[in-house]
Structures are given as structure tokens and as C-alpha cells.
VOPAGU-2260 file (C-alpha; in pm, 1 decimal, decimal comma):
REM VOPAGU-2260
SITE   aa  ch    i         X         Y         Z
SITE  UNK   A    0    8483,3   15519,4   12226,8
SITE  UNK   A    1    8114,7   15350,7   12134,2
SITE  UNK   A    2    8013,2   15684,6   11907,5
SITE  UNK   A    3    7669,9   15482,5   11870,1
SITE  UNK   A    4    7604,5   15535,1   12252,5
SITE  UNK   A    5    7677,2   15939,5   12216,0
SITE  UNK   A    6    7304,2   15995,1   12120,9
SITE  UNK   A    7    7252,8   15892,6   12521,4
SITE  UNK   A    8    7425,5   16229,7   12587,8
SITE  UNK   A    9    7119,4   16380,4   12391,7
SITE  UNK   A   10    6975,2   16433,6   12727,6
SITE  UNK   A   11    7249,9   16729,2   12746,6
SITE  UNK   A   12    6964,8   16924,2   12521,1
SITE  UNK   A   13    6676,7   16874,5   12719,2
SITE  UNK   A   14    6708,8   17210,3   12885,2
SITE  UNK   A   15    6759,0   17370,9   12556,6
SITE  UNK   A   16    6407,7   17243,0   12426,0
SITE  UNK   A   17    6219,7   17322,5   12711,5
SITE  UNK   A   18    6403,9   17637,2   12810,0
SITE  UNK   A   19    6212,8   17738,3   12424,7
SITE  UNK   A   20    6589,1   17940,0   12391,8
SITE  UNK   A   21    6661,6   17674,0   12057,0
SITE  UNK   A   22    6615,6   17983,9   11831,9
SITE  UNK   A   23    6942,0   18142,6   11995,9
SITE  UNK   A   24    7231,8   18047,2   11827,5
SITE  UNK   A   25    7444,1   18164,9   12124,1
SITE  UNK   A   26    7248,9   17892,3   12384,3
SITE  UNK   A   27    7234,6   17650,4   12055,4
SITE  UNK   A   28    7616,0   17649,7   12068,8
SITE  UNK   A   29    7650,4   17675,5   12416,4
SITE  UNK   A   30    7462,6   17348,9   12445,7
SITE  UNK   A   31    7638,8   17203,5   12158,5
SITE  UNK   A   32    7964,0   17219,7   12336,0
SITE  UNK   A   33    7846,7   17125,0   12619,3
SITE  UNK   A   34    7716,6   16770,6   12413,6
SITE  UNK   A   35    8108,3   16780,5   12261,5
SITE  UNK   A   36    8253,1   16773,6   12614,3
SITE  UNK   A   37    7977,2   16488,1   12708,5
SITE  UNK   A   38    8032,0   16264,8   12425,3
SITE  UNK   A   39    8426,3   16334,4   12498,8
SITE  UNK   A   40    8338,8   16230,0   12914,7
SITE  UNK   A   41    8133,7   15923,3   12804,6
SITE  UNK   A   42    8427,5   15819,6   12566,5
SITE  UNK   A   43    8666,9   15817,5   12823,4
SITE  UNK   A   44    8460,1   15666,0   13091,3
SITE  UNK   A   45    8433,8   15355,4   12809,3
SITE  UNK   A   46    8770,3   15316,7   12751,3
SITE  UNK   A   47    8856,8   15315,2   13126,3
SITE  UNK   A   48    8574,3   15079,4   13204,6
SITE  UNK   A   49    8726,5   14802,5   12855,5
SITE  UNK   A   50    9069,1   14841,7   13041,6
SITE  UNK   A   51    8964,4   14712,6   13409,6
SITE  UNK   A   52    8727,7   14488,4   13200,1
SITE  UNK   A   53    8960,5   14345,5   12963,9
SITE  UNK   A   54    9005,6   13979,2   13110,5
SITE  UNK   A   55    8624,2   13889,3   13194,7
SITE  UNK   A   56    8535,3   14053,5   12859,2
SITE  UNK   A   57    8770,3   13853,6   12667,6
SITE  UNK   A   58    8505,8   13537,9   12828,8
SITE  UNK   A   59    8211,2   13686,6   12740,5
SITE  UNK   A   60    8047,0   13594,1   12441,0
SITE  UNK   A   61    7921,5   13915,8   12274,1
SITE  UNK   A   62    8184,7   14169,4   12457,3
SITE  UNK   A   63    8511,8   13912,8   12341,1
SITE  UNK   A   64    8432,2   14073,2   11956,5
SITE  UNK   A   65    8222,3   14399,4   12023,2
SITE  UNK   A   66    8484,1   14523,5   12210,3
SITE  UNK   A   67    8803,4   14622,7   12029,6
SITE  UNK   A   68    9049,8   14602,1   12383,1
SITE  UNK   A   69    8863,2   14235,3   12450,4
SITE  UNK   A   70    8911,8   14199,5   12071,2
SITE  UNK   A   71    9241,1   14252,9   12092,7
SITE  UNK   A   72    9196,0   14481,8   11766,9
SITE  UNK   A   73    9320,5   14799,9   11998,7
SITE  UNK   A   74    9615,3   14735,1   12236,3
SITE  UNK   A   75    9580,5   14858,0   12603,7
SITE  UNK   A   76    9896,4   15157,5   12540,1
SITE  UNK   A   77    9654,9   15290,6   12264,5
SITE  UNK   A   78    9392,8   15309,1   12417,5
SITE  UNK   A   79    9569,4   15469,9   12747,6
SITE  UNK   A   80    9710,4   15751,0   12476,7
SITE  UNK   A   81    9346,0   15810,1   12386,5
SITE  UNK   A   82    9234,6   15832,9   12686,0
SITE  UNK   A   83    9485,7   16118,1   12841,2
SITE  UNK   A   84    9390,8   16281,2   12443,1
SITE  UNK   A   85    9023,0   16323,7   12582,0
SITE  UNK   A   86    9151,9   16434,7   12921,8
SITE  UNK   A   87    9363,8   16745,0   12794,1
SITE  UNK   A   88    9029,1   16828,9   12573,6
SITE  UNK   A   89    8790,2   16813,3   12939,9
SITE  UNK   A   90    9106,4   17018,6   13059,1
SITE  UNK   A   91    9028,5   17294,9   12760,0
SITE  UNK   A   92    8666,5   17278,6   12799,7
SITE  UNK   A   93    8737,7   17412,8   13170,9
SITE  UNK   A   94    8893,9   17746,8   13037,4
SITE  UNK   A   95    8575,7   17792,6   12831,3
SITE  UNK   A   96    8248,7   17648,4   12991,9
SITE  UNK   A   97    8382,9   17577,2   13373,9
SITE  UNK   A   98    8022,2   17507,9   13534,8
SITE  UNK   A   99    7965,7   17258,9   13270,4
SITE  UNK   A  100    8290,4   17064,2   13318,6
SITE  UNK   A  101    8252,4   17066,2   13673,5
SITE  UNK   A  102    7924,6   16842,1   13608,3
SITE  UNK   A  103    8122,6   16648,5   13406,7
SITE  UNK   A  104    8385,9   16571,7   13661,0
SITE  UNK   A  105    8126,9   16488,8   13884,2
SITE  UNK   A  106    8012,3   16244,1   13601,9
SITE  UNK   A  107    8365,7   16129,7   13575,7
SITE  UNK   A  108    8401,4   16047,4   13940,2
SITE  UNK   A  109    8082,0   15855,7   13975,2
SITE  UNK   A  110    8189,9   15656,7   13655,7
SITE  UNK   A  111    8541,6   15590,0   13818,3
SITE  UNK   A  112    8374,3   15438,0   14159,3
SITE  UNK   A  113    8135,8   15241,7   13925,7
SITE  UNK   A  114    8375,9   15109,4   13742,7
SITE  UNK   A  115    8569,1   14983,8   14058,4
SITE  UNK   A  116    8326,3   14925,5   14349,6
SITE  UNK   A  117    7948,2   15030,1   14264,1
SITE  UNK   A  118    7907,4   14807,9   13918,9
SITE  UNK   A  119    7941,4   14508,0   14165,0
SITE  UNK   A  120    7673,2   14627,2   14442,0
SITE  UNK   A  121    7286,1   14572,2   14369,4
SITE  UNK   A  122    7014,5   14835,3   14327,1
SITE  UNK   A  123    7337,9   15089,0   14395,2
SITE  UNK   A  124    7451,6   14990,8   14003,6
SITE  UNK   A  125    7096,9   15099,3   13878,1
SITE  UNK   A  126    7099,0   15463,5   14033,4
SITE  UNK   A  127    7471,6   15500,4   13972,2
SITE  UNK   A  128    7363,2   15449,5   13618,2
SITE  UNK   A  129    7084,8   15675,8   13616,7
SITE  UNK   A  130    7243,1   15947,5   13825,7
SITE  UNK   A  131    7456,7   15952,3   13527,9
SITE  UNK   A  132    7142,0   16087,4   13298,9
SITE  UNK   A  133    7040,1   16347,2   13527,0
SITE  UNK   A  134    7420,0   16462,3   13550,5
SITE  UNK   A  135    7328,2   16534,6   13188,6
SITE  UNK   A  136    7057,9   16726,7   13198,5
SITE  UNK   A  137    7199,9   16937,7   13460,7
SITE  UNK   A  138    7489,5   17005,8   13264,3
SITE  UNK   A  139    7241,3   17089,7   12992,6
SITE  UNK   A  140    7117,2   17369,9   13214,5
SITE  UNK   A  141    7491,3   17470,0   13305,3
SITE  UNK   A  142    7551,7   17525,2   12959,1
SITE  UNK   A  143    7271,0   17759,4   12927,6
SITE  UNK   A  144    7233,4   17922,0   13301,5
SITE  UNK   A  145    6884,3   17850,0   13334,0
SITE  UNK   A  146    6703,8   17630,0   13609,9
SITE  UNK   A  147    6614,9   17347,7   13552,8
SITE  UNK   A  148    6282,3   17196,7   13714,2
SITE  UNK   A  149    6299,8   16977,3   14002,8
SITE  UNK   A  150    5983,4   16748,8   13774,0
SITE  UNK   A  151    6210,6   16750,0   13488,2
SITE  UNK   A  152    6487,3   16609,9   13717,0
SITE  UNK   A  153    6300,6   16352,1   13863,5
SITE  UNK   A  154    6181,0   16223,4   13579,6
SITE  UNK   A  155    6453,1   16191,6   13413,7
SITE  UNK   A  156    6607,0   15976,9   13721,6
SITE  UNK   A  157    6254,9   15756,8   13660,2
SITE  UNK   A  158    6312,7   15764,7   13308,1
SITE  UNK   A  159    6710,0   15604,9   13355,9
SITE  UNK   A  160    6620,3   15366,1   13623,8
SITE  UNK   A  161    6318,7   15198,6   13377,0
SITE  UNK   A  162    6581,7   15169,2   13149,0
SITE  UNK   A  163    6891,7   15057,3   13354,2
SITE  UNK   A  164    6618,4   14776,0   13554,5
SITE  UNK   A  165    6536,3   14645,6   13168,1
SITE  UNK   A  166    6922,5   14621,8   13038,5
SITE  UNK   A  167    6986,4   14439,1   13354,7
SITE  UNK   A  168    6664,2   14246,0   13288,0
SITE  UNK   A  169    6770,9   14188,0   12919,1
SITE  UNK   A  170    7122,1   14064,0   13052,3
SITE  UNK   A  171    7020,1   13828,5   13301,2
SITE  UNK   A  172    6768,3   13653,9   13053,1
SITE  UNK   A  173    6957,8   13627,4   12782,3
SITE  UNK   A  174    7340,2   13575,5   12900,1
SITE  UNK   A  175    7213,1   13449,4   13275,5
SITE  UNK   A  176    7470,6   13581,1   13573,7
SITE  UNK   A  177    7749,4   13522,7   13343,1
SITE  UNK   A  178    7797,8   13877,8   13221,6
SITE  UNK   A  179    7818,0   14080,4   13558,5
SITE  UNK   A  180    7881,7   13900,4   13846,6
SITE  UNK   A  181    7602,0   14173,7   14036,0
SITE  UNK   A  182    7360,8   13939,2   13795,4
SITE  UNK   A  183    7337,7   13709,7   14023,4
SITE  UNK   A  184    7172,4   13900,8   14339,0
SITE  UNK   A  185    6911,0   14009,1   14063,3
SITE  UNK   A  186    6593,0   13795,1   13929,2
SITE  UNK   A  187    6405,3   13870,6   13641,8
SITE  UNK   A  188    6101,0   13891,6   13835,9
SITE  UNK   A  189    6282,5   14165,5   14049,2
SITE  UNK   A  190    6406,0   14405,8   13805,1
SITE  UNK   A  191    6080,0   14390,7   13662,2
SITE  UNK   A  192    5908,1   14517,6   13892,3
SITE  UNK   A  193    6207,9   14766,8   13926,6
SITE  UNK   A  194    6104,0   14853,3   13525,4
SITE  UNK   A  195    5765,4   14849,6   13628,2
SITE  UNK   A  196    5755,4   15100,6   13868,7
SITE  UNK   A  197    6011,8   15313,6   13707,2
SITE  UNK   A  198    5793,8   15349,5   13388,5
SITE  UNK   A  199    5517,4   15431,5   13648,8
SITE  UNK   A  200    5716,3   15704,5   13798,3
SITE  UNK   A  201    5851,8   15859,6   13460,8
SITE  UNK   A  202    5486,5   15876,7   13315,2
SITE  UNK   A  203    5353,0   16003,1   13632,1
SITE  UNK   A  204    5660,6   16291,7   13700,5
SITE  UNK   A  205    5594,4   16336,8   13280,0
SITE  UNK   A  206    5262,1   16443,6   13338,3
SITE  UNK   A  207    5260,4   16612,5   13605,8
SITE  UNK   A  208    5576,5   16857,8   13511,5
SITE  UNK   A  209    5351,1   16916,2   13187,6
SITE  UNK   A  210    5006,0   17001,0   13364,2
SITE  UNK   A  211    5208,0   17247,7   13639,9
SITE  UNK   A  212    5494,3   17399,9   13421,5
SITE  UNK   A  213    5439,8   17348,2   13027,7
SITE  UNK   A  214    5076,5   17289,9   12998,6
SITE  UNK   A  215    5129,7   17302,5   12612,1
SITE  UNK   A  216    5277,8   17010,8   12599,7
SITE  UNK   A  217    5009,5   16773,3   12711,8
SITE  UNK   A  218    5000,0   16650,9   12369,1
SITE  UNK   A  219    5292,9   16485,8   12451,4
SITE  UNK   A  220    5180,4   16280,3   12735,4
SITE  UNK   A  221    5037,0   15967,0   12481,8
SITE  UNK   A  222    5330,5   15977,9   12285,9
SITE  UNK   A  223    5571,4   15916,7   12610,8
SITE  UNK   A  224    5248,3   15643,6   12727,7
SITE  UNK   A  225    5352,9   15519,7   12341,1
SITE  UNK   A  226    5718,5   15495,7   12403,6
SITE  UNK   A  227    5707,1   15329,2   12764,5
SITE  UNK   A  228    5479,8   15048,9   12626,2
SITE  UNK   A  229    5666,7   15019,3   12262,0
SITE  UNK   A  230    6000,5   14977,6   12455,8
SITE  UNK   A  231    5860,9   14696,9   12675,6
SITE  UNK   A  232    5736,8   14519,2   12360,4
SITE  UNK   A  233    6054,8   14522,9   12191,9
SITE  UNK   A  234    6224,8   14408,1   12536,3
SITE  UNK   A  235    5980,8   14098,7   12537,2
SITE  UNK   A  236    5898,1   13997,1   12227,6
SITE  UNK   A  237    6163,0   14128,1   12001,5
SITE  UNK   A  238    6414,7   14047,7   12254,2
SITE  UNK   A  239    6587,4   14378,3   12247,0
SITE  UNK   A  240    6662,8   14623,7   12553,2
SITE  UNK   A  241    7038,9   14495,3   12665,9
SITE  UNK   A  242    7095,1   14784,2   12481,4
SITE  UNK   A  243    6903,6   15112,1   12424,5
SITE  UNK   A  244    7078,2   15260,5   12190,6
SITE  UNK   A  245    7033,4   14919,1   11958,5
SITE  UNK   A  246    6643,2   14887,1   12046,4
SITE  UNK   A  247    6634,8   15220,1   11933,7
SITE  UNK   A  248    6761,7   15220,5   11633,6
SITE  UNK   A  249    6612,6   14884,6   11523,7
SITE  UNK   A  250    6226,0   14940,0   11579,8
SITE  UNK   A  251    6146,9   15194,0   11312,1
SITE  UNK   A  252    5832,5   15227,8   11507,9
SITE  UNK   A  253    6027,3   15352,1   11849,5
SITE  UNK   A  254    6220,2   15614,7   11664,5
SITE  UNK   A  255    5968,1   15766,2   11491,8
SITE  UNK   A  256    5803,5   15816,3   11841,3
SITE  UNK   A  257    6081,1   15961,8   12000,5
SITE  UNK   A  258    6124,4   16225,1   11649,7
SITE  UNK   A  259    5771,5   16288,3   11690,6
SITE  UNK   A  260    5798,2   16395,8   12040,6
SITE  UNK   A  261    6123,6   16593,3   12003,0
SITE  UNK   A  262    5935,9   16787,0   11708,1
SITE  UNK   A  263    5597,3   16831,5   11897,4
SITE  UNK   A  264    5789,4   16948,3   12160,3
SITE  UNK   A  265    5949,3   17194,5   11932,6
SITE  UNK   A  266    5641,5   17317,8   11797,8
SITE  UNK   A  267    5461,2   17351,9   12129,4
SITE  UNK   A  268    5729,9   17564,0   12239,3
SITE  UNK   A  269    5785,1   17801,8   12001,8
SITE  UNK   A  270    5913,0   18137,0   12090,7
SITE  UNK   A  271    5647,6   18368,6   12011,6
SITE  UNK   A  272    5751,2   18688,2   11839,4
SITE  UNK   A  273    5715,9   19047,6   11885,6
């Protein structure tokens, strides 16, 4: 189920910060559930994506141990009971938040043609990756009923192609082609300029939803400029980045730019009362 990848479904609560409705514990819960029934989606896209993986996993190096199915520490029945568990719960969430599960089987779909035909065709991986982020935002906004900007939307589609373009940059530097067999139509010098201009675009979209919708927030602009250059660092010379979540959490100096910006961008958009 990867739990430690859940806090990519974060993204779910972007609309609820900059919506400024995170004082209402109705939209708090709302978006909560909606995060549940993400984290539940996610699970079961893993579990599916082990199974048609088990045999090449079992080769790979890292994935052969990481991986409980590869591992052989969960067998292939229990994991098909878990998966039709976190089915019946997306079939519950329907009866009580509808828009947002329809996202979510959207999300499911694109997972299910990824996992079968788009994780093998290049450039197509990347956006079916990061069309999975901006599934999450919009569900977000389901959650809630409130628009969403198109600059928060593209930005967030910069934001997961910088990161896809580095994993796959990550992989094919550290494990060469052997990992995905889409590794080897990629070079390193490729996907970094498919990082580069990514990061470009995310700043850029960043800045300019700021100036034009939440001018209070410009404060925030250095700290992203922070993040996008931190991140790179760790990807080249602490040889993290085949995995987010792990770069993350392992560069004390990352997270506490990410907390930062989450609580500046709390502050900045207080509700105002009376």
C-alpha cells in the first residue's frame, strides 16, 4: 500500500489552503475525506501496478526487497483480497462525496492504462504521471465546491513533470535502462532539460498565479525559488530524487522549506473576522 507515498496525495488540500475556508470544520472534513478516499485510490493503484510487475521486480535490485509481492513477503491472493477491500470503500465514498470519487475514477483509469500501455511510451509516462497530481488538486476542489484557478492547475502540472523528468533522471543514472524498459529511449541529458524547463514553468505559473490572484502571498515566491534549487542539489550531489517522498524526508533542510511555506501560506491567508 506504500503509506510513506500518501503525503503525495497532500496535493488533495491545496484548494483548502488557498480557498482560506481551513477555519471551517465542515470544508476541513470534507477535504479530509476526500485525502482518505485518495490515499485509499493510490493504495490500490500500487498494489495493481506490484501484481503486473511482479516478475521484472523480482530482477530488480532495490524493488526484489522493497516490495513485499517481489519479496514474496505478501502472496498475490492477499494482495488481490486487499485490493477488492479498497474497492468496496471507493464504492462507499460514492454514496457520500460522488464528484470527488468520480475524479478518482478518472485517476483510477489513467493509472490502469499506465500500468498496461502508457508506463512503456516516452514523454507520455511523464504527463500520465503528472496528470495524476492535478487529478488531485481537482478533487481537492470537488471536495469543497469551489473553483479552482486555471494558474494553480498549471502549475501544479509544471510542478509534477519537474519531478517525474528527475525520478526518471535519478533512475536512469543510478540503475541505467535496467529498471523500466521506457529508460532506454531517455538520456540523462534529455530529461534534464525536461527538469529544467519544468522547474522554469512551475516558478514562472507560481508567480504569476500569486501577483494576479493572491498577491499576499508573494512572500512565498523565494521559498518555492528555495525548494526548486534545494531539490536539484539533493538530486545531484546527495544522489536522492528516484524518490520524492525519500528526498523529502531525508534533507532536513527541504522539509523545513516546504513547512515553512505551508505555514506562510496559512498565515497570509487568514480569514479575516467580523
Amino acid at each position: 500500500m506504500r503509506p510513506k507515498q500518501w503525503i503525495k496525495n497532500g496535493f488533495v488540500l491545496a484548494p483548502l489552503i488557498f480557498s482560506g475556508d481551513f477555519l471551517d470544520v465542515h470544508a476541513i472534513n470534507q477535504a479530509l475525506l476526500a485525502l482518505l478516499l485518495f490515499c485509499v485510490a493510490s493504495s490500490a493503484t500500487y498494489i495493481l501496478n506490484d501484481i503486473r510487475d511482479i516478475e521484472s521486480d523480482r530482477l530488480h535490485p532495490k524493488k526484489s526487497k522493497s516490495r513485499p509481492l517481489a519479496a514474496g513477503i505478501v502472496s498475490i491472493p492477499a494482495a488481490l483480497l486487499l485490493l477488492g477491500c479498497l474497492y468496496v470503500v471507493l464504492v462507499w465514498g460514492w454514496f457520500v462525496v460522488p464528484k470527488v470519487v468520480m475524479v478518482i475514477a478518472v485517476y483510477l483509469l489513467l493509472n490502469l492504462a499506465y500500468t498496461f500501455v502508457l508506463k512503456h511510451q516516452p514523454v507520455v509516462d511523464i504527463f500520465t504521471i503528472a496528470l495524476g497530481f492535478v487529478l488531485r488538486v481537482y478533487a481537492g476542489a470537488m471536495a469543497l465546491d469551489v473553483p479552482v484557478s486555471s494558474w494553480m492547475f498549471i502549475t501544479t502540472l509544471c510542478l509534477a513533470l519537474y519531478l517525474a523528468a528527475v525520478k526518471r533522471r535519478q533512475e536512469l543514472s543510478q540503475s541505467g535502462t535496467e529498471g523500466r524498459k521506457v529508460l532506454e529511449k531517455y538520456s540523462v541529458s534529455l530529461v534534464d532539460r525536461y527538469a529544467e524547463m519544468s522547474a522554469t514553468g512551475a516558478l514562472l505559473f507560481y508567480s504569476m498565479f500569486v501577483m494576479s490572484a493572491k498577491p499576499e502571498l508573494v512572500i512565498t515566491v523565494p521559498m518555492v525559488l528555495f525548494g526548486l534549487f534545494r531539490y536539484w542539489f539533493v538530486v545531484e550531489e546527495l544522489d536522492g530524487g528516484e524518490s520524492p517522498t525519500d528526498a523529502l524526508f531525508a534533507d532536513w533542510q527541504l522539509l523545513l522549506t516546504v513547512l515553512l511555506w505551508i505555514a506562510v501560506c496559512g498565515w497570509a491567508l487568514w480569514p479575516v473576522q467580523g
